[in-house]
Backbone as CSV, one residue per row, in Angstrom:
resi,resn,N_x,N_y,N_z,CA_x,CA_y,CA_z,C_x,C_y,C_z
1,UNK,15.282,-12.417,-16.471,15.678,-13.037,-15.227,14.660,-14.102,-14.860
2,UNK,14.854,-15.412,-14.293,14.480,-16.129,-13.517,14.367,-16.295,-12.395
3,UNK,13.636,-17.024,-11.619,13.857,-17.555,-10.295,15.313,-18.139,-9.754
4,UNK,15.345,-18.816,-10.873,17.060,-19.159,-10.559,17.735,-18.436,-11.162
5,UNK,18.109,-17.520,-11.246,19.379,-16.525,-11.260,19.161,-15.554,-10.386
6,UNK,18.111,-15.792,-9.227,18.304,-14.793,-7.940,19.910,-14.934,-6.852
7,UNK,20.282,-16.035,-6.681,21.210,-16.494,-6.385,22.666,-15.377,-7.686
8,UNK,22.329,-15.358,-8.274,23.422,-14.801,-9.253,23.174,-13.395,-9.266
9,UNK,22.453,-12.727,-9.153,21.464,-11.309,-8.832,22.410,-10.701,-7.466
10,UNK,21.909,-11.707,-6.929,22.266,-11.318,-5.478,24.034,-11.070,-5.284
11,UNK,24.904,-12.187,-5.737,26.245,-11.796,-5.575,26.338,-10.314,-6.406
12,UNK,25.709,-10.206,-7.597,26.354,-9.207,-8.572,25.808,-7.577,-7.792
13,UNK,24.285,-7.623,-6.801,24.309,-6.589,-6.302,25.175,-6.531,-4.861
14,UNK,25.363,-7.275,-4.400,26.117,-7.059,-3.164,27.563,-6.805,-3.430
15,UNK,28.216,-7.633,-4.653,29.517,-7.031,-4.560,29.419,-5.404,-5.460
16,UNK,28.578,-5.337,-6.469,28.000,-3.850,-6.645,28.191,-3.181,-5.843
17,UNK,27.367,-3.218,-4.809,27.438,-2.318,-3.602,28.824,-2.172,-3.077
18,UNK,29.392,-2.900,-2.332,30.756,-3.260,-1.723,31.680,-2.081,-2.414
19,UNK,31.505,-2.602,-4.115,32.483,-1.906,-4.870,32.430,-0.480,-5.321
20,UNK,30.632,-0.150,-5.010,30.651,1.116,-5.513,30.204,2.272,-4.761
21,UNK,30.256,1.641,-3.508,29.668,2.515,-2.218,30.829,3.252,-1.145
22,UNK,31.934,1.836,-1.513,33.117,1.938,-0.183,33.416,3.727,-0.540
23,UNK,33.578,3.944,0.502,33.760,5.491,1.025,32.189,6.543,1.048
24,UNK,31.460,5.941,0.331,30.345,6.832,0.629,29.169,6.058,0.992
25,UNK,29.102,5.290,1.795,28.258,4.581,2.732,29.174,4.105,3.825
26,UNK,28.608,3.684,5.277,29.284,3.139,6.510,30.218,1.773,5.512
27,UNK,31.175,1.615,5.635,31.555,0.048,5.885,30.810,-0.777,6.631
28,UNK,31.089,-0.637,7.546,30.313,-1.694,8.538,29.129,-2.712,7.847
29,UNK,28.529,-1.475,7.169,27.062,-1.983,6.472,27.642,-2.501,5.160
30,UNK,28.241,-1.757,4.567,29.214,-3.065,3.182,29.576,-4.420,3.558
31,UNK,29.913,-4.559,4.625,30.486,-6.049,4.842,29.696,-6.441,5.517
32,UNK,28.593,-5.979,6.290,27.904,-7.062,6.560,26.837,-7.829,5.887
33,UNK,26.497,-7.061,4.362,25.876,-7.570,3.335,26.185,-9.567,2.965
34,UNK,24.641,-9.996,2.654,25.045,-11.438,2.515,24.913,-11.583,1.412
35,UNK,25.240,-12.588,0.639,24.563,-12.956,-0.506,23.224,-14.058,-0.452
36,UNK,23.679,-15.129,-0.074,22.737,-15.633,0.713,20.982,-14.774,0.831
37,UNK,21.340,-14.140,2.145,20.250,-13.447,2.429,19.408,-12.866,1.364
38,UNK,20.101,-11.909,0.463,19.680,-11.389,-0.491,19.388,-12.175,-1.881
39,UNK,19.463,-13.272,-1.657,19.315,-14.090,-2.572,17.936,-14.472,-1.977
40,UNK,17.346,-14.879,-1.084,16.846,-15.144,-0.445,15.423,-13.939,-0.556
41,UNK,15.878,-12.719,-0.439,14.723,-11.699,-0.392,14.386,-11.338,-2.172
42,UNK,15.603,-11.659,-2.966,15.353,-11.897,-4.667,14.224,-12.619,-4.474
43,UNK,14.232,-13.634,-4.123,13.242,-14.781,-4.691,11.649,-14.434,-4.308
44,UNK,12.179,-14.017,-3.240,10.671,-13.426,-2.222,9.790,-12.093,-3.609
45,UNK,10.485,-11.013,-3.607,10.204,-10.385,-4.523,9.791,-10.984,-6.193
46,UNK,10.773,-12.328,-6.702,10.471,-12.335,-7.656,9.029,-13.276,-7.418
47,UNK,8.527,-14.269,-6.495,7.137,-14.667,-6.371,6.310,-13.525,-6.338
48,UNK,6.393,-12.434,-5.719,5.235,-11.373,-5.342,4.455,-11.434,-7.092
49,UNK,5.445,-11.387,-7.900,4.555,-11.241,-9.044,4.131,-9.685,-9.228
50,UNK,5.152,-8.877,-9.121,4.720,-7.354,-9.033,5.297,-6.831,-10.254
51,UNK,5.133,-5.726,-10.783,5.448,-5.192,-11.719,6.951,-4.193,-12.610
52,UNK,7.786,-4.824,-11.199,9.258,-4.539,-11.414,10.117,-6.014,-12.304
53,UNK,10.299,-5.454,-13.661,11.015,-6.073,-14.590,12.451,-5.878,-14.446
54,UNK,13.113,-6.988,-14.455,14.393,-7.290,-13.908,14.945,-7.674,-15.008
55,UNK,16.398,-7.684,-15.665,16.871,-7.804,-16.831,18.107,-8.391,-16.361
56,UNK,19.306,-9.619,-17.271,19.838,-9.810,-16.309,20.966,-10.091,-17.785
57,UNK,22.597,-9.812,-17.278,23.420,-9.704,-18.710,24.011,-10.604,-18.343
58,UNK,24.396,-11.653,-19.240,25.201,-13.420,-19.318,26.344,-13.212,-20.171
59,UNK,26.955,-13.485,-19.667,28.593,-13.813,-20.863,28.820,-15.415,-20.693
60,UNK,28.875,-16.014,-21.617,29.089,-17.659,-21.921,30.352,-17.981,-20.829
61,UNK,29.971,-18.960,-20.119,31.053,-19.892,-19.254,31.164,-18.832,-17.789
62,UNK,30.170,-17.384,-17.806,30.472,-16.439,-16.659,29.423,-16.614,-16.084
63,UNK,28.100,-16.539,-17.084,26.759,-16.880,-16.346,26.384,-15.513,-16.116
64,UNK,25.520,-14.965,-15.139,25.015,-13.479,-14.620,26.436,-12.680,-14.476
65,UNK,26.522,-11.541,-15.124,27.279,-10.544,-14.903,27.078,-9.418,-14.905
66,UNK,25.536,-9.100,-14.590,24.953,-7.832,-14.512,23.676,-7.798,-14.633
67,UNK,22.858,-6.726,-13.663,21.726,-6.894,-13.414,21.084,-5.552,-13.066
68,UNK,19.876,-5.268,-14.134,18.957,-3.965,-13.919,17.351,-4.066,-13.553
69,UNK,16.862,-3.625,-12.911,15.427,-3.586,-12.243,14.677,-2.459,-12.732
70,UNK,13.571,-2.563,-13.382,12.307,-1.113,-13.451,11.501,-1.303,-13.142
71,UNK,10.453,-0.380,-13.301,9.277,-0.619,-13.138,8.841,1.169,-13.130
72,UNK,7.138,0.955,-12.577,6.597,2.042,-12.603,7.173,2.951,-11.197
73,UNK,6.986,4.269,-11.352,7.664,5.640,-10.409,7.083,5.470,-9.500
74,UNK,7.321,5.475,-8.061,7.012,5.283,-6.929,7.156,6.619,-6.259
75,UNK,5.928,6.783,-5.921,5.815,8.437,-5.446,4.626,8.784,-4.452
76,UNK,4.791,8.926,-3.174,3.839,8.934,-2.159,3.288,7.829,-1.529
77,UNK,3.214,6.630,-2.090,2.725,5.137,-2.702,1.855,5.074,-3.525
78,UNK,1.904,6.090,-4.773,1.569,5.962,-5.680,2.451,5.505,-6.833
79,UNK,1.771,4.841,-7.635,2.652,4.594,-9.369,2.286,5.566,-10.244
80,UNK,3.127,6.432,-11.072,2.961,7.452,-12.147,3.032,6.433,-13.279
81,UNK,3.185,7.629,-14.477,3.335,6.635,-15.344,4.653,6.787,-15.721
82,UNK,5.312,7.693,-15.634,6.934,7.734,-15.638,7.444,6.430,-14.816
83,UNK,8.385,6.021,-15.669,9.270,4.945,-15.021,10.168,5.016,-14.092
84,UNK,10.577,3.912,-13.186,12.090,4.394,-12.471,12.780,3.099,-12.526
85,UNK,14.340,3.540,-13.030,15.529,2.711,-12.792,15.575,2.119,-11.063
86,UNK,15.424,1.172,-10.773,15.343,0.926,-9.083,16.788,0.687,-8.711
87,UNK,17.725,0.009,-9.839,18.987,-0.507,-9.891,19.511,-0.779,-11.124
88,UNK,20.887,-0.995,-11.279,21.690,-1.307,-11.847,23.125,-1.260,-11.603
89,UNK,23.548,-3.080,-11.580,24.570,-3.264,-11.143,25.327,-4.208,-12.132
90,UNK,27.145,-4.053,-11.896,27.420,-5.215,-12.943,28.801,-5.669,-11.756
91,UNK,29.070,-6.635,-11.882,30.037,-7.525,-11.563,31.412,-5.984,-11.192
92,UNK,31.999,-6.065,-10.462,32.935,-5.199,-10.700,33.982,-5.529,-11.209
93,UNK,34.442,-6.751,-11.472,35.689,-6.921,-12.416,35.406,-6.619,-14.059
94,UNK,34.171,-6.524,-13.966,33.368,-6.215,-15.309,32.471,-5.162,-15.711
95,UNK,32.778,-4.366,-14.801,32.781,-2.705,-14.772,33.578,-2.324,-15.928
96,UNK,33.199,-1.456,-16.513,33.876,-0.566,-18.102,34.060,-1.353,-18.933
97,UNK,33.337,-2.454,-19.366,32.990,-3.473,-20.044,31.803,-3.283,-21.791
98,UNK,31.061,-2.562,-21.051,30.187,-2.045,-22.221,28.843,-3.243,-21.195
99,UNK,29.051,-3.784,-20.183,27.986,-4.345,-19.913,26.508,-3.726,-19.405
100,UNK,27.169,-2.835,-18.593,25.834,-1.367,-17.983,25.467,-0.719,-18.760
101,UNK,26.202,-0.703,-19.890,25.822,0.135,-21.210,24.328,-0.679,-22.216
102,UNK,25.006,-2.535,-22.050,23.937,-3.329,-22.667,23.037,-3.241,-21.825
103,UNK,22.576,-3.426,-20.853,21.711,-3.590,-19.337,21.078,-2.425,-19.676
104,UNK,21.770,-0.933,-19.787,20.733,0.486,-19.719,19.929,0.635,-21.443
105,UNK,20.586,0.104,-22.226,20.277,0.114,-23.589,18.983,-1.023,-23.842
106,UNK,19.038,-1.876,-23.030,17.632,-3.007,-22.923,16.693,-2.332,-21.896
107,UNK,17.129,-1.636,-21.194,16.315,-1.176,-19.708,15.297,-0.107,-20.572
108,UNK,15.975,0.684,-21.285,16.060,1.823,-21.955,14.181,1.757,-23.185
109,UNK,14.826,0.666,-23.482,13.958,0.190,-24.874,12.916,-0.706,-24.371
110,UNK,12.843,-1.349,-23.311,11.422,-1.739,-22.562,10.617,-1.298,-22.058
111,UNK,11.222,-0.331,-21.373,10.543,0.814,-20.548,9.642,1.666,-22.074
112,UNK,10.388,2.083,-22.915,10.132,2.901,-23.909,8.331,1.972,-24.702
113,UNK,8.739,1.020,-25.084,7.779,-0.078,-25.831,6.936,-0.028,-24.247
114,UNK,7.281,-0.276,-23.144,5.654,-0.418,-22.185,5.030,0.708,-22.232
115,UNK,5.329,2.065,-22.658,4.663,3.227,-22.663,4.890,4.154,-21.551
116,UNK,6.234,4.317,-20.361,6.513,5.121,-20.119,7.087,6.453,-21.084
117,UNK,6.908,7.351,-20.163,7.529,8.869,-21.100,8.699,9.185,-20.628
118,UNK,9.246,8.823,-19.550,10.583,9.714,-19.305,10.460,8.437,-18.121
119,UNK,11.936,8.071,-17.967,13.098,7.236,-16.695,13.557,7.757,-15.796
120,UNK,12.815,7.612,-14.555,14.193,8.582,-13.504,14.828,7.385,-13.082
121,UNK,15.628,8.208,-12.086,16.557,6.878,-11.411,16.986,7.642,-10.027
122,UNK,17.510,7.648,-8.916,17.868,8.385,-7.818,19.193,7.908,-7.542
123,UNK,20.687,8.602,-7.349,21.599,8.171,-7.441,22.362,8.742,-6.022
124,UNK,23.071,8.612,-5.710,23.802,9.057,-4.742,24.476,10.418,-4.959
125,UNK,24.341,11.655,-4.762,24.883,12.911,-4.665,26.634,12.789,-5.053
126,UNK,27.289,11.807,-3.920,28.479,11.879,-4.064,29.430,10.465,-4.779
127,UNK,28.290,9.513,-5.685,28.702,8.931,-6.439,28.980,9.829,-8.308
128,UNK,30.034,9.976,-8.243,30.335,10.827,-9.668,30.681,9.802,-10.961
129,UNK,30.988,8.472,-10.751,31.305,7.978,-11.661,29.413,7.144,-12.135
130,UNK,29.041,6.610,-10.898,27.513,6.501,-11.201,26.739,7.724,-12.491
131,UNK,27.018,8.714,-11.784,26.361,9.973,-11.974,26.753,10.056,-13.853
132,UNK,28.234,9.627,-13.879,28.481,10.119,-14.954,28.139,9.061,-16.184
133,UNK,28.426,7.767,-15.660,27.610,6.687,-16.293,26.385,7.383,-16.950
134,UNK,25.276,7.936,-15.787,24.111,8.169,-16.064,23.542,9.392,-16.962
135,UNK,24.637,10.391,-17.000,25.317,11.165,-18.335,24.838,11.129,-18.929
136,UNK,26.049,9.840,-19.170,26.484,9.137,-20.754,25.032,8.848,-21.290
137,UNK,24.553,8.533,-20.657,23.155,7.827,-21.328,21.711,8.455,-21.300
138,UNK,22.464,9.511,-21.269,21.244,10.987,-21.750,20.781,11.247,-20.412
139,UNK,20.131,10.694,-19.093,19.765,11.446,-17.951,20.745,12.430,-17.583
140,UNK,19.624,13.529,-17.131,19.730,14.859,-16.174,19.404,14.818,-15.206
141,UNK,20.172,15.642,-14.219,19.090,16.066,-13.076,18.733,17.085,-13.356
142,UNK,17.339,16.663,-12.280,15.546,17.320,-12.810,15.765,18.395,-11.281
143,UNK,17.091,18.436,-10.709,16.523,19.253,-9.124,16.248,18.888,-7.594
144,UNK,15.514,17.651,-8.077,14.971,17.252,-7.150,16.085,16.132,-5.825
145,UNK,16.015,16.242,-4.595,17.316,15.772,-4.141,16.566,15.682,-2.761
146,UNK,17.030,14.021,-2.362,16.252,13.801,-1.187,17.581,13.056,-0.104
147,UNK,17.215,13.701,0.945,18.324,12.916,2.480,18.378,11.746,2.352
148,UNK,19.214,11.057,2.755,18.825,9.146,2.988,20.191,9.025,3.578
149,UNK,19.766,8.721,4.329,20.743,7.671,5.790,20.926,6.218,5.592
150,UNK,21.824,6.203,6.124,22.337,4.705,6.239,22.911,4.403,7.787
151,UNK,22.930,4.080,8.267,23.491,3.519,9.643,24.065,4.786,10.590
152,UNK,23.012,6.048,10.133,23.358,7.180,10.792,24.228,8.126,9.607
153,UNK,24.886,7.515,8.806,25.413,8.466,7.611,24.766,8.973,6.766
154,UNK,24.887,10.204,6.970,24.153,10.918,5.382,24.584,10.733,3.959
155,UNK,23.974,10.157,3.058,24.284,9.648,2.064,23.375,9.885,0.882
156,UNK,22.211,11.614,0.841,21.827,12.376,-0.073,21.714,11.797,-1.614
157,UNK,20.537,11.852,-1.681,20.658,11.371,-3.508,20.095,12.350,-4.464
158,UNK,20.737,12.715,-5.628,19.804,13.111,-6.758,18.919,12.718,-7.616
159,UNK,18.233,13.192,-8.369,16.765,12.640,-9.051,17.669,12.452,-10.403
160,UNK,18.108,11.965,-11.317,17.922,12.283,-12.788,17.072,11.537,-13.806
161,UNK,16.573,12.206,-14.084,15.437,11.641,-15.741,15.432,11.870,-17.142
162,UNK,15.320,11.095,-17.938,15.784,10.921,-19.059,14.033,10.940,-20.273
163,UNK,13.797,11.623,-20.739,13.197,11.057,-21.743,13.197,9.913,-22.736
164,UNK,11.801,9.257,-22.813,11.622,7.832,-23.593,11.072,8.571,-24.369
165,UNK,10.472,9.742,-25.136,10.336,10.521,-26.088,8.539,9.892,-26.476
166,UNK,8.107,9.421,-25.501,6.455,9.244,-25.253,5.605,10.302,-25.593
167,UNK,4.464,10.322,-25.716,3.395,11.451,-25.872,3.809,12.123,-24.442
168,UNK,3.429,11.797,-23.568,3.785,12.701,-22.174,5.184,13.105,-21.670
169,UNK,5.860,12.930,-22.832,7.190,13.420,-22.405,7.271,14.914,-23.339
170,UNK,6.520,15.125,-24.148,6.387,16.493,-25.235,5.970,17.273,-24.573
């Protein structure tokens, strides 16, 4: 990813969201999502110069059609050395595509080569097709399951983690 494909980032997570939240997050808060804006806080993040690697999937004449974020595990405000999935989103007309599949399969193998041992990711409790995506691609849940609100809605997530088959993952 670039600086300029924050603008392209940004539509693919907001209509992400839109498409994969409706019924288990407020509406209200789905539509009032900008692109714009979030294009806008992309860029901000991608100057910080911080250590979340962003990956971004192109189809010729489509341009950005999917987009995944890692980095190191965020825990207390500490960094482990276990990794975490922060996101992953793809275009929704281009959902069941094999594109989240390329996106988790690059996410997968960077993370692995920087020397994490195991990937979590935190997903929504009552997203099942997320969940099952995340399956497919070897994560479990580890148990662990934390509250999270949205505009007063409870909207609960699970932990799942996957082994990168590291020394600290044995």
């Amino acid at each position: 990813m670039t600086i300029d494909d924050c603008e392209a980032v940004a539509a693919v997570r907001v209509r992400g969201w839109q498409s994969a939240y409706t019924g288990l997050m407020p509406q209200a808060h789905l539509d009032a999502m900008d692109i714009a804006e979030d294009a806008e806080r992309r860029r901000g993040f991608f100057a910080e110069g911080n250590e979340v690697v962003n990956v971004v999937a192109e189809r010729a004449g489509l341009g950005v059609i999917g987009w995944a974020a890692y980095g190191p595990y965020r825990e207390n405000g500490r960094r482990l050395a276990r990794g975490e999935l922060y996101a992953i989103y793809v275009l929704p007309e281009r959902t069941g595509t094999g594109v989240g599949r390329a996106l988790m399969a690059e996410v997968l193998a960077r993370a692995a080569a920087a020397g994490h041992p195991d990937l979590a990711l935190w997903v929504l409790k009552e997203n099942a097709s997320a969940r099952r995506f995340y399956a497919r691609a070897g994560f479990r849940p580890d148990g662990a399951e934390e509250p999270f609100e949205m505009d007063g809605m409870p909207v609960p997530e699970v932990r799942y983690v996957r082994s990168l088959g590291g020394p600290a993952a044995r």
